[in-house]
C-alpha positions in Angstrom: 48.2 -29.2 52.9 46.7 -26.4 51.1 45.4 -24.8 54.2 47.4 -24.6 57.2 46.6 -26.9 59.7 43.6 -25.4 62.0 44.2 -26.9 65.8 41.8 -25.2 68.9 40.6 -26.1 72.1 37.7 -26.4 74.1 38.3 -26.3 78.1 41.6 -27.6 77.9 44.9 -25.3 78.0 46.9 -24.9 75.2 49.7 -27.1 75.1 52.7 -26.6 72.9 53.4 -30.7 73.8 49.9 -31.3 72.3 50.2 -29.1 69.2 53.5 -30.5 68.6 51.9 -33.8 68.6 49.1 -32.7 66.5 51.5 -31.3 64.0 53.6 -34.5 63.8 50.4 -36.7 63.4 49.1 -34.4 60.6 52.2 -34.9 58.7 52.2 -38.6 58.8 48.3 -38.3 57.0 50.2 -36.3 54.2 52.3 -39.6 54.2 49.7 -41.7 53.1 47.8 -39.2 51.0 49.4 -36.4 49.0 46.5 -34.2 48.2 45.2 -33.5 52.2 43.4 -29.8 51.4 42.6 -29.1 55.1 43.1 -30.8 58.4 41.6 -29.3 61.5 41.8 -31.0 65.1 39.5 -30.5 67.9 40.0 -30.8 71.2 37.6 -30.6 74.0 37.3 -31.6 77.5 33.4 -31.9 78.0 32.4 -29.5 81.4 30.6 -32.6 83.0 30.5 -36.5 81.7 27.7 -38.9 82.7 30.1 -41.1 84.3 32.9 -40.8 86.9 35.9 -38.6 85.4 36.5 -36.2 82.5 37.5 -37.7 79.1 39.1 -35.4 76.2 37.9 -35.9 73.1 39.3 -35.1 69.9 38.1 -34.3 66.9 39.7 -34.7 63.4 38.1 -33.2 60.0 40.1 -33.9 57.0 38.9 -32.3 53.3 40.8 -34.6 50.3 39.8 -33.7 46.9 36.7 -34.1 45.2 34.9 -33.2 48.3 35.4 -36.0 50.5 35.2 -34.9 53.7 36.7 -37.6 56.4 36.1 -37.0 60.1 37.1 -39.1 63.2 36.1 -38.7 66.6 37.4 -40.1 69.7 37.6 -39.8 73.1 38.4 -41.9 76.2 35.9 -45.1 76.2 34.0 -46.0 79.2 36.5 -48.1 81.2 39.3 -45.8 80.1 38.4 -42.4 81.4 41.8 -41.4 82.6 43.3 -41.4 79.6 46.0 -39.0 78.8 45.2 -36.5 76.2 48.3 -37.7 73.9 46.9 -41.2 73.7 43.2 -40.1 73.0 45.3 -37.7 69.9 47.2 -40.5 68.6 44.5 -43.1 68.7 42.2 -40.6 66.1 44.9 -40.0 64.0 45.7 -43.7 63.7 41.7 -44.0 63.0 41.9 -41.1 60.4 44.9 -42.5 58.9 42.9 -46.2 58.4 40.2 -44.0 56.7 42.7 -42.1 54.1 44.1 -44.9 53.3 41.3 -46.8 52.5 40.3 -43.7 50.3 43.6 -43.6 48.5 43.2 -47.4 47.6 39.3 -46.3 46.1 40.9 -43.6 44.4 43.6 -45.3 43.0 41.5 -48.4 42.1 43.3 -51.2 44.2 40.0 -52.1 46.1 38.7 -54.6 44.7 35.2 -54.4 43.4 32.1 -56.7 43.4 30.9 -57.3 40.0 27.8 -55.7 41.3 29.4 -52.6 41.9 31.0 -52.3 38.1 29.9 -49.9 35.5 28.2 -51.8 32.8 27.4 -48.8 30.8 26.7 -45.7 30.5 23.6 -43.5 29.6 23.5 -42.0 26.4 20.7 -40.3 25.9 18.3 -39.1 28.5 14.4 -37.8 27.9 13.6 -37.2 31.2 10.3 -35.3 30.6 9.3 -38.3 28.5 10.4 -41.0 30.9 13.1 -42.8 29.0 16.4 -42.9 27.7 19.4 -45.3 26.2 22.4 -47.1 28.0 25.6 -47.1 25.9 27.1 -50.6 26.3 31.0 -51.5 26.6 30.4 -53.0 23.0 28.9 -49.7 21.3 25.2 -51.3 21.5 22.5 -48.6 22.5 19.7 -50.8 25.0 16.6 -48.6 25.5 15.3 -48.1 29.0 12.2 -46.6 30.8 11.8 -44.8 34.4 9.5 -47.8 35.6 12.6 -50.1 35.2 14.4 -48.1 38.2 13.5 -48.8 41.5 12.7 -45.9 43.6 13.5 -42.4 42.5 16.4 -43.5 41.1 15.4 -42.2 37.6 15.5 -38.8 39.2 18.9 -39.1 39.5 20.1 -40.0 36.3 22.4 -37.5 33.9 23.9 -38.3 30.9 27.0 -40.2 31.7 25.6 -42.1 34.5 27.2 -45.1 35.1 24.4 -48.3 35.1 23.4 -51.9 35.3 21.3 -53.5 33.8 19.0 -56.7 33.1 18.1 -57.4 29.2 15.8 -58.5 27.1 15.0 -58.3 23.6 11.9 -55.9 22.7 9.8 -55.2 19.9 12.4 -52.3 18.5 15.6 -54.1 20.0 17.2 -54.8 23.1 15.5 -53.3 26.1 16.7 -52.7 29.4 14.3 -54.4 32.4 15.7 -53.7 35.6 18.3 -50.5 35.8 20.4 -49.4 38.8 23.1 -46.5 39.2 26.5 -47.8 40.0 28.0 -45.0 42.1 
């Protein structure tokens, strides 16, 4: 990690047992993903709960490069209200760990994507003050679009080097896109 792990409490005495655990579970996320920039843990043991007893809960925010920000909350569930502290830990780091793995696979490409969620192009050239533009196709081809073929505001969203889909036609001056959407 590139910042030291960050652990506090919140009506619950500091344990070394606990930040032990915490430290130990930390490491295992650096297991399954390399580039962790911060962890901080949470713990908290709420003053009063609606129902009978007095769950912990735990709190886990993890930063991983670009900016994706992971966070995992638990705490004791409703017909579990006794449970120990460690067990309430583990069980969100376990849940954390699910989530930065499923990140690494993203990152790494190894999820599988729906053909609706592939890049098709790219946009080229973008007159946003006259409402228009051109998508750069995989094969070089340069398909003309206009802002009323996005739904939404998505127009407003568009830079150069947007990924897009798109639905085509042949125009008057060439091929034309009809429907546009941004693949993020």
């Amino acid at each position: 990690m590139q910042v030291p792990l960050q652990v506090s409490f919140r009506n619950v005495r500091k344990s070394t047992a606990i930040e032990d655990l915490i430290r130990n579970q930390a490491a295992k996320l650096e297991r399954v993903c390399d580039h962790v920039v911060r962890c901080r843990v949470a713990i908290e043991k709420p003053q009063k709960h609606q129902k009978s007893g007095n769950p912990f809960r735990v709190r886990i925010d993890v930063t991983v490069p670009p900016e994706h920000e992971l966070i995992v909350t638990r705490e004791a569930s409703e017909g579990d209200l006794h449970d120990q502290l460690p067990t309430v830990v583990r069980n969100g780091f376990g849940a954390m760990r699910r989530q930065l793995k499923k990140l690494v696979e993203k990152q790494h490409g190894d999820v599988k994507t729906h053909p609706a969620q592939e890049v098709g192009g790219l946009v080229l050239r973008l007159f946003r003050e006259q409402g228009y533009g051109f998508i750069k196709s995989p094969d070089g081809e340069e398909i003309y679009f206009h802002k009323n073929s996005f739904p939404g505001n998505e127009f407003d969203r568009l830079e150069v080097g947007t990924g897009v889909q798109w639905h085509e036609e042949q125009g008057n001056n060439g091929p034309q896109a009809t429907t546009v959407r941004i693949v993020d």
